[in-house]
OpenMM code with the backbone's topology and positions (N, CA, C; nanometers):
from openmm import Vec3, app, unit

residues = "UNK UNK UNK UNK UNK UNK UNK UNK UNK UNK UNK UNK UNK UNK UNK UNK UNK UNK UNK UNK UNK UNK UNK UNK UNK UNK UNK UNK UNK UNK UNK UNK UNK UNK UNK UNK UNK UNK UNK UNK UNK UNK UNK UNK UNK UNK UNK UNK UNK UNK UNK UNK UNK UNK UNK UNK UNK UNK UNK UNK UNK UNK UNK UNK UNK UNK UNK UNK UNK UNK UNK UNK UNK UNK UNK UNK UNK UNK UNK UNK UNK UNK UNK UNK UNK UNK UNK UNK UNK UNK UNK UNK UNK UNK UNK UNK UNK UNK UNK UNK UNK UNK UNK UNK UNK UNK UNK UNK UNK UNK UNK UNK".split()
positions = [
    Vec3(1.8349, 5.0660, -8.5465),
    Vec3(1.8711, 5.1264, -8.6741),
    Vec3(2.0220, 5.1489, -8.6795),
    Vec3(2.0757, 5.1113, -8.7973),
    Vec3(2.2141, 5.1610, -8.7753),
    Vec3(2.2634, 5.2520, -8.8366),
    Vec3(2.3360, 5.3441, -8.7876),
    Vec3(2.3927, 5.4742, -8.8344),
    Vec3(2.4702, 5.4942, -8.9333),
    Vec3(2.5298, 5.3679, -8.9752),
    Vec3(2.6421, 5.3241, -9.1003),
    Vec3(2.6185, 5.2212, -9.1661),
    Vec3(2.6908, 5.2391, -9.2545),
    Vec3(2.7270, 5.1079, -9.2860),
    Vec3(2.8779, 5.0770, -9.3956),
    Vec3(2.9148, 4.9706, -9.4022),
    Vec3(3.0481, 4.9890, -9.4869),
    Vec3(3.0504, 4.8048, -9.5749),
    Vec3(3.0580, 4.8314, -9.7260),
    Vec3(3.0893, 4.7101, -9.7984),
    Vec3(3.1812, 4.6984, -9.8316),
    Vec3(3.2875, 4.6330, -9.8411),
    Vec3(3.4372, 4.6019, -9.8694),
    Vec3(3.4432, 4.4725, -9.9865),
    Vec3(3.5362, 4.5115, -10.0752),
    Vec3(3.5036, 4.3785, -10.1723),
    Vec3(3.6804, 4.3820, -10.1749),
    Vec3(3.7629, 4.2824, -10.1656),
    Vec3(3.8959, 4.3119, -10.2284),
    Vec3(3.9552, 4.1826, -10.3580),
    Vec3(3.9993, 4.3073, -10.4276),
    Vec3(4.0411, 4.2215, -10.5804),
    Vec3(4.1805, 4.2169, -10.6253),
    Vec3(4.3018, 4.1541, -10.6107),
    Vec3(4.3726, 4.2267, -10.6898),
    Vec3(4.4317, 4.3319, -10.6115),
    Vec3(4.5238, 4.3088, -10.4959),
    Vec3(4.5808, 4.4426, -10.4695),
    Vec3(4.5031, 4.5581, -10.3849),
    Vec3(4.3805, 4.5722, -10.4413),
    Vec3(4.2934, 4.6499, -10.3791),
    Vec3(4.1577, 4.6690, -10.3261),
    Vec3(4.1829, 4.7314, -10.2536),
    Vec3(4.0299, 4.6955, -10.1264),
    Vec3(3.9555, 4.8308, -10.1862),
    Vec3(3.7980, 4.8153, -10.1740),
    Vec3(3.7546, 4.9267, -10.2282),
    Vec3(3.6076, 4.9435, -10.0987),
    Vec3(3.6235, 4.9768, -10.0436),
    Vec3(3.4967, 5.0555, -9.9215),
    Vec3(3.4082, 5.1329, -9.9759),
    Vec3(3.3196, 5.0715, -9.9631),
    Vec3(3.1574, 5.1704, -10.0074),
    Vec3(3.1171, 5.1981, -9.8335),
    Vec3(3.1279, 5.3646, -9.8078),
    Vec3(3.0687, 5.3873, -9.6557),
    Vec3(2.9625, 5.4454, -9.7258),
    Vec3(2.8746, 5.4423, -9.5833),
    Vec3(2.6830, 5.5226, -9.5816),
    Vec3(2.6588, 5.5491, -9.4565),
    Vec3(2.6381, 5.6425, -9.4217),
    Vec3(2.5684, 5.6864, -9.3102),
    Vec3(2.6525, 5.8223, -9.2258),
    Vec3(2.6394, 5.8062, -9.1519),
    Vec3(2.7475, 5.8921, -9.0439),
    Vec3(2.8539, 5.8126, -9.0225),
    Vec3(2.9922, 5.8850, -9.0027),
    Vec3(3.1045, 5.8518, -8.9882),
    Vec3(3.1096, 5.9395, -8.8551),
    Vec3(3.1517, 5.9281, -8.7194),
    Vec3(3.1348, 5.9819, -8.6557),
    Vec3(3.2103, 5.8799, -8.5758),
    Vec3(3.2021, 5.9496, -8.4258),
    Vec3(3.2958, 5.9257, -8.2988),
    Vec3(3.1907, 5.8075, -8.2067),
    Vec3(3.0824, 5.7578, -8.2925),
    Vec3(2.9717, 5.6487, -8.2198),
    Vec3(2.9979, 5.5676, -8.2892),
    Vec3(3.0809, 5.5941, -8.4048),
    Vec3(3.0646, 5.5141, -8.5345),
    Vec3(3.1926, 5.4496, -8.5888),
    Vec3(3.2988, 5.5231, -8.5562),
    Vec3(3.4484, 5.5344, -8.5937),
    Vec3(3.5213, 5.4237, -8.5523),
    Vec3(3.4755, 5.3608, -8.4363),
    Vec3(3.5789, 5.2378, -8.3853),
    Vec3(3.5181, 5.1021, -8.4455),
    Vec3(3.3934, 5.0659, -8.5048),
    Vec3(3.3783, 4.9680, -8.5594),
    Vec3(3.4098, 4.9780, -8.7495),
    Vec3(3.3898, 5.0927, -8.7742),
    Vec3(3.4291, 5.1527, -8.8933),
    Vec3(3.6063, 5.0632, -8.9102),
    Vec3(3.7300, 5.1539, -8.8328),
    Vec3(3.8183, 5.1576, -8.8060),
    Vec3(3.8796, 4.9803, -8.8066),
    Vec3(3.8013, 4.9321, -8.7060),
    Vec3(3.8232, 4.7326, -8.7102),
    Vec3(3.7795, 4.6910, -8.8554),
    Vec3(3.7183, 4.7207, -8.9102),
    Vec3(3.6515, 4.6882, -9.0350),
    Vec3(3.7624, 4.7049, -9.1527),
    Vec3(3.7848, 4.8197, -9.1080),
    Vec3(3.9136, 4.8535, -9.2822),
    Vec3(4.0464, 4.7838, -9.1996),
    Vec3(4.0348, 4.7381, -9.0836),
    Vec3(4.1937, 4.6995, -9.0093),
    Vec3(4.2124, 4.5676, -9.0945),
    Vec3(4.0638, 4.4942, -9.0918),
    Vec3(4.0901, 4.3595, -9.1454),
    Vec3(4.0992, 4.3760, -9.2752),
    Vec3(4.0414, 4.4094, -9.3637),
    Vec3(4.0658, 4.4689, -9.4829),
    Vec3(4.1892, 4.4826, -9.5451),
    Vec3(4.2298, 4.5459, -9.4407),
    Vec3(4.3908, 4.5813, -9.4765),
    Vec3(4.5271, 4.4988, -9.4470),
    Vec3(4.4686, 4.4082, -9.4168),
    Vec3(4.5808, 4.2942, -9.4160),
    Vec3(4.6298, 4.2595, -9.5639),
    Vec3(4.7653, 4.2271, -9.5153),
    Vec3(4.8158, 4.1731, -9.6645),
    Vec3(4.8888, 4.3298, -9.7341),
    Vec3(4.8354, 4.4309, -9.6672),
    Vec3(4.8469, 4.5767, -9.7609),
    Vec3(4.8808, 4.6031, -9.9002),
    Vec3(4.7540, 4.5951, -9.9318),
    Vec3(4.6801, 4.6502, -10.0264),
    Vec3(4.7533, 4.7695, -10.1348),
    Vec3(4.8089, 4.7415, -10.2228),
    Vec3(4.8437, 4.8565, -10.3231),
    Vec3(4.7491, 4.9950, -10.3476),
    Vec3(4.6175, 4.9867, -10.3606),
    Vec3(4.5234, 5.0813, -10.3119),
    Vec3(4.4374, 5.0676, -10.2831),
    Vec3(4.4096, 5.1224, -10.1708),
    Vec3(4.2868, 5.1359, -10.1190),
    Vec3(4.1705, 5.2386, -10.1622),
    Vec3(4.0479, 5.2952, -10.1663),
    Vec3(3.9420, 5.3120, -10.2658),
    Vec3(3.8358, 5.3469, -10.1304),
    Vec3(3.8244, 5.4650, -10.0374),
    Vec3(3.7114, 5.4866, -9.9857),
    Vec3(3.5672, 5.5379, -10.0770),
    Vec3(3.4723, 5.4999, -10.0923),
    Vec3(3.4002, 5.5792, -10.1626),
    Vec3(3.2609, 5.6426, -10.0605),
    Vec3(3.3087, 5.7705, -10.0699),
    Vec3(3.2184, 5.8456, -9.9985),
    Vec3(3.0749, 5.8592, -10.0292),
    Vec3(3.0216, 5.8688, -10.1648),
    Vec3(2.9268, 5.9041, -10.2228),
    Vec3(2.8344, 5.9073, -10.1394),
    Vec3(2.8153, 5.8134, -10.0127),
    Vec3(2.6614, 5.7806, -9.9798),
    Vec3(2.7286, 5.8403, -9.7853),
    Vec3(2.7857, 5.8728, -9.7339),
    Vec3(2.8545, 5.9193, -9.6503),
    Vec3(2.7350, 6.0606, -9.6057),
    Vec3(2.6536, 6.1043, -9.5227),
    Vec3(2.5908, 6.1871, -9.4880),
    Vec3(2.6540, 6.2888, -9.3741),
    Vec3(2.7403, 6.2007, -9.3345),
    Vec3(2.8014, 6.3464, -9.2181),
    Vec3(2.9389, 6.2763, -9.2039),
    Vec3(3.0021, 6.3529, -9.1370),
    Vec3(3.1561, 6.2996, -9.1538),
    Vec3(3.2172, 6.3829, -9.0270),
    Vec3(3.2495, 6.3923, -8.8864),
    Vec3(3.3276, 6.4559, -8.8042),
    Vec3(3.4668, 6.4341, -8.8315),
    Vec3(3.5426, 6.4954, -8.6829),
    Vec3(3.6638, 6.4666, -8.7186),
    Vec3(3.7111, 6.3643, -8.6606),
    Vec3(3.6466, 6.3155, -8.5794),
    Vec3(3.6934, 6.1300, -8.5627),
    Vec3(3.6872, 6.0744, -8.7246),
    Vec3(3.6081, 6.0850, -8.7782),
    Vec3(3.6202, 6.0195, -8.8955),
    Vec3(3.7351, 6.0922, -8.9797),
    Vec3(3.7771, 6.1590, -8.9896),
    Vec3(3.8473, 6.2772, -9.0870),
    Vec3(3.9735, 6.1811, -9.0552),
    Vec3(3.9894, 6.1870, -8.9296),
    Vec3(4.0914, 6.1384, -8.8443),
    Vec3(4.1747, 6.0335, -8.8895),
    Vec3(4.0462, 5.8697, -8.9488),
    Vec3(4.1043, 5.8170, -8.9419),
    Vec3(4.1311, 5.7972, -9.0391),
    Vec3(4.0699, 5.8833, -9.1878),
    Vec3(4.0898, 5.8956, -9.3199),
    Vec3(4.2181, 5.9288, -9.3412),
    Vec3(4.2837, 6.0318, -9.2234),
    Vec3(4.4283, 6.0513, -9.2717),
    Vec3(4.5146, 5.9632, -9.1563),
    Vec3(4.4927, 5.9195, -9.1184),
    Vec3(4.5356, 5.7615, -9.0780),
    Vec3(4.5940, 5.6734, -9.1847),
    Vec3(4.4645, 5.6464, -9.1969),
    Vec3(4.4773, 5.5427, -9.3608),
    Vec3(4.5630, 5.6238, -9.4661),
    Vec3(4.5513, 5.7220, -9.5243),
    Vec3(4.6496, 5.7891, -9.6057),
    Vec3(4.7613, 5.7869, -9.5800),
    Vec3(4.8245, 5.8228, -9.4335),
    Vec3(4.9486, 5.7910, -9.3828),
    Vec3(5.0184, 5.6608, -9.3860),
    Vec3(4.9162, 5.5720, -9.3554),
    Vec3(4.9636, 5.4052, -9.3568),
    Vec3(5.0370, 5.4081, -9.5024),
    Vec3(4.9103, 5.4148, -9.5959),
    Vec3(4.9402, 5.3844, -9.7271),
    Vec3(5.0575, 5.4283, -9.8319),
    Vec3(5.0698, 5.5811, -9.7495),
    Vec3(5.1638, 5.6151, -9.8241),
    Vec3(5.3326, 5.5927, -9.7854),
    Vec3(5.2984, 5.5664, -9.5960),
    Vec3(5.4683, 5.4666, -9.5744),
    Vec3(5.4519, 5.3388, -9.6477),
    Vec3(5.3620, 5.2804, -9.7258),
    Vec3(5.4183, 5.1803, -9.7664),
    Vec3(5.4328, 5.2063, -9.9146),
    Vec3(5.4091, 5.2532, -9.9557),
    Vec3(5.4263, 5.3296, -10.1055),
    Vec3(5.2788, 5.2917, -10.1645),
    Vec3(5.2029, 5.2671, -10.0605),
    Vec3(5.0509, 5.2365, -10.1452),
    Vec3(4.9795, 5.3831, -10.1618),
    Vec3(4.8467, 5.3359, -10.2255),
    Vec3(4.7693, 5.5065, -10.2531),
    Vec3(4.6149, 5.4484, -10.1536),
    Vec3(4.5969, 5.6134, -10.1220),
    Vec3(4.4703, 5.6166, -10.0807),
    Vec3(4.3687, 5.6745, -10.1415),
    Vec3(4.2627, 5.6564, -10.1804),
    Vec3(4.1737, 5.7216, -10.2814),
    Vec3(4.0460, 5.7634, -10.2441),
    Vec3(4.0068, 5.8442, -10.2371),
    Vec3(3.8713, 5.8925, -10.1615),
    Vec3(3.7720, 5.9165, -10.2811),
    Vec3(3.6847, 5.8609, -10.2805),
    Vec3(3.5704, 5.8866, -10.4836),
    Vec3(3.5066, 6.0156, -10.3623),
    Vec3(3.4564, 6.1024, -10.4070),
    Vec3(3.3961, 6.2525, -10.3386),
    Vec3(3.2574, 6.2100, -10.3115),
    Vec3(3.2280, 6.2502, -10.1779),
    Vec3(3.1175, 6.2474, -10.1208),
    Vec3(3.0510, 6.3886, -10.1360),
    Vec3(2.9537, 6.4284, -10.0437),
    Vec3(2.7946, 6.4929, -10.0876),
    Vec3(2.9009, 6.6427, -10.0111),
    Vec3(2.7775, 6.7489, -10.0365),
    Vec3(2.8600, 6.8844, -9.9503),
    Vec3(2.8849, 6.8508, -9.8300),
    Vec3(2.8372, 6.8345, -9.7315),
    Vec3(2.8687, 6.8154, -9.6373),
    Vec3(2.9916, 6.7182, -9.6270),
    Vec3(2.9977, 6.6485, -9.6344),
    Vec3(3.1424, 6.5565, -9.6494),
    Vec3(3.2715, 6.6663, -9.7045),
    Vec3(3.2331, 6.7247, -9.8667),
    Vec3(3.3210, 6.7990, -9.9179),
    Vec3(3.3665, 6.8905, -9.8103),
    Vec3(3.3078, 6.9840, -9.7403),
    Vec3(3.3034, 7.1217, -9.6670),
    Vec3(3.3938, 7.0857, -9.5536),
    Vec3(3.3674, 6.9574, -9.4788),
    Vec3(3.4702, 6.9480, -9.3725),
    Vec3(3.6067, 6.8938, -9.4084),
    Vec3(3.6362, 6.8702, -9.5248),
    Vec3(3.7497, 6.8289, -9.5901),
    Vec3(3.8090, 6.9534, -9.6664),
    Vec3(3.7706, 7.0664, -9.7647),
    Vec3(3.7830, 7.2127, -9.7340),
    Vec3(3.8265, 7.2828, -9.6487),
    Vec3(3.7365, 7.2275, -9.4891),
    Vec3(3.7736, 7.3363, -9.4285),
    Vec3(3.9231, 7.3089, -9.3303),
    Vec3(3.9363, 7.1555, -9.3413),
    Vec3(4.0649, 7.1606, -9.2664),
    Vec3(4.2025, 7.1402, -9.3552),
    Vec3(4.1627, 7.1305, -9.5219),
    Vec3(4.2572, 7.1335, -9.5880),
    Vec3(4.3267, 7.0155, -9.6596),
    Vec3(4.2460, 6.9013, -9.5382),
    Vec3(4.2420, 6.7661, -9.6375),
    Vec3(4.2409, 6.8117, -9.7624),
    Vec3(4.1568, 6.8208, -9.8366),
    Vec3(4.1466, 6.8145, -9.9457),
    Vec3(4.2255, 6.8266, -10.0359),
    Vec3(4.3288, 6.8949, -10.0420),
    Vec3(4.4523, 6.9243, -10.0755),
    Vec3(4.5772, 6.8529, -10.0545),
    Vec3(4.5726, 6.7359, -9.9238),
    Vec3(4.6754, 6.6033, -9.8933),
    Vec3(4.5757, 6.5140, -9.9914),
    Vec3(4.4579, 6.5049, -9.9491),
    Vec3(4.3769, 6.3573, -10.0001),
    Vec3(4.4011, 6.3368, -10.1988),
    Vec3(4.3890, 6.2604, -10.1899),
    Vec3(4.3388, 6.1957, -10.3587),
    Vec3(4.2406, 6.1926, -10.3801),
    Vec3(4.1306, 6.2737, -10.4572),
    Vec3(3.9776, 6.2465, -10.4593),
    Vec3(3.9545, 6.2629, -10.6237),
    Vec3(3.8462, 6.1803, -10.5953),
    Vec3(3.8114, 6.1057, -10.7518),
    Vec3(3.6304, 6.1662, -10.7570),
    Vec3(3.6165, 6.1630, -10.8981),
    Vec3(3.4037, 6.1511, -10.9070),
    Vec3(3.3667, 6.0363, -10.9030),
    Vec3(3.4756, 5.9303, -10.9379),
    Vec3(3.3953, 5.8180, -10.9684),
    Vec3(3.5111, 5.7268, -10.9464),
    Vec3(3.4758, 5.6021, -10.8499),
    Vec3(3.5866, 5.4629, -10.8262),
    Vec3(3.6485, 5.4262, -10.9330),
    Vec3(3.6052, 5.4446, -11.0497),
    Vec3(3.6964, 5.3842, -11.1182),
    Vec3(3.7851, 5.4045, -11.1995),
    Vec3(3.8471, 5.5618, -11.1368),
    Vec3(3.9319, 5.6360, -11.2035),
    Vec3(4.0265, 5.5911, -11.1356),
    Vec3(3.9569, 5.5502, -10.9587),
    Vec3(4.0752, 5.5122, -10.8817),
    Vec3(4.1718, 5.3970, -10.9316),
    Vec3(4.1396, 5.3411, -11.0145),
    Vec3(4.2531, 5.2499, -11.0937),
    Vec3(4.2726, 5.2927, -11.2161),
    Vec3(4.2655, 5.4047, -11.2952),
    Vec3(4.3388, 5.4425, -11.3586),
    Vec3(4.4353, 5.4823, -11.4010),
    Vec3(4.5577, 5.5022, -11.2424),
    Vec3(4.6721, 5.5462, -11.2250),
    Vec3(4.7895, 5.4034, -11.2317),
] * unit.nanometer
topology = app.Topology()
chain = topology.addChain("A")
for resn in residues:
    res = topology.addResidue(resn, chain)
    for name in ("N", "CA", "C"):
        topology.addAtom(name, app.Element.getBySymbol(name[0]), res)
């Protein structure tokens, strides 16, 4: 059974990630290779969408502001569409939430 999963479609500048499952420290280094390739070419924005995301540690948190950091030395954006409470609460509680860009819905993420 697998604990995740992640769809990547890129159009135009931008890569858009649909994650599901646990994001976690069992989970994080194939996660991590996945958006590496993705991110070639770098991407004007990138588009995590949490929605379907069930747990989220801080290996994963981790590499969310990873990616935010990348994006924003290159003058790109990072966009997070909002995942379930649990997702929200650990992003609350360390304050992400307040660096991150978060959206209700992907396709606001190109509205900017």
């Amino acid at each position: 059974m697998k604990l995740f999963s992640v769809d990547i479609v890129k159009q135009d500048g931008h890569v858009q990630a649909a994650l599901g499952g646990e994001i976690d420290l069992s989970t994080v280094t194939e996660l991590q290779d996945r958006l590496d390739e993705a991110l070639e070419g770098d991407p004007r924005v990138v588009v995590l969408d949490l929605r379907q995301v069930s747990f989220l540690d801080s290996s994963g948190l981790r590499l969310i502001l990873r990616l935010n950091k990348h994006q924003e030395e290159r003058d790109g954006r990072l966009v997070l569409v909002r995942g379930g409470r649990r997702v929200a609460r650990v992003l609350e509680i360390t304050g992400a939430d307040r660096e991150l860009e978060i959206v209700d819905d992907p396709a606001e993420a190109s509205a900017y």
